[in-house]
N, C-alpha and C positions, 0 to 999 in steps of 0.2 A: 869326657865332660860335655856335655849339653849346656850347659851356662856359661857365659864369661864372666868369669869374677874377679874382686877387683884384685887377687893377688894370683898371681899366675906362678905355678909349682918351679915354672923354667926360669924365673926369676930368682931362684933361692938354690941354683944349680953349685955342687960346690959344698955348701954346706949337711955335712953330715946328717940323714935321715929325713931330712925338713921337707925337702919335693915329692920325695915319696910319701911321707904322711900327709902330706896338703891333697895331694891326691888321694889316697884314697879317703879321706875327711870329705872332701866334694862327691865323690862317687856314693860314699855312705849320706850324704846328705840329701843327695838326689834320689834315694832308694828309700828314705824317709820321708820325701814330700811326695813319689808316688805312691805310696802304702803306708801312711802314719799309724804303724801297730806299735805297742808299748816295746815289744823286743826288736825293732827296728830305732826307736826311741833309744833304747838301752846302750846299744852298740854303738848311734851317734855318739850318746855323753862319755862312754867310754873310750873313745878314742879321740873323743873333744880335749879327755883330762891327759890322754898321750900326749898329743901335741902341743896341749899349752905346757908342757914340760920339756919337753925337746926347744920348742921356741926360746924359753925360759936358758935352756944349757948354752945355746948358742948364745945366746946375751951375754953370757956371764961369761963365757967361754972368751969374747971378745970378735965373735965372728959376725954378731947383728945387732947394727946401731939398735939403742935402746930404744928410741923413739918409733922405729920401725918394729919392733919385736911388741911395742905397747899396743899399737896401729893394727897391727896384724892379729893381735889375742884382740881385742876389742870385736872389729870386724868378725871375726869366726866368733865369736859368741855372739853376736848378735844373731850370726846366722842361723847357730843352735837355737836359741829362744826366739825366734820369729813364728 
């Protein structure tokens, strides 16, 4: 990652699936603001809708306060739609 963003994958170490999809969500996001093609587009929102599912299990799961889990899907869509 070239950016520091505001949630950092190493932070969410422990929970199931979550730092590695944050990672590679950042990596796909940085590969669509240098090349904004529709199928670069495509594969962000596609793996936008992984994560905010994974994010979503762990909530429910009881592993990520809710308030952080709402924090963190907000943020990552903004970053999609920006």
């Amino acid at each position: 990652m070239s950016v520091a963003y505001k949630y950092n994958p190493d932070d969410f170490k422990g929970l199931l699936n979550l730092p590695d999809e944050l990672r590679i969500f950042y990596n796909l996001l940085e590969i669509y603001k240098a090349d904004s093609t529709d199928n670069n587009r495509f594969t962000l929102k596609k793996h936008w809708e992984d994560l905010f599912f994974t994010i979503k299990h762990r909530e429910v799961e009881g592993f990520l306060n809710p308030i952080t889990a709402s924090e963190l899907k907000n943020y990552l869509e903004e970053l999609v739609n920006a």
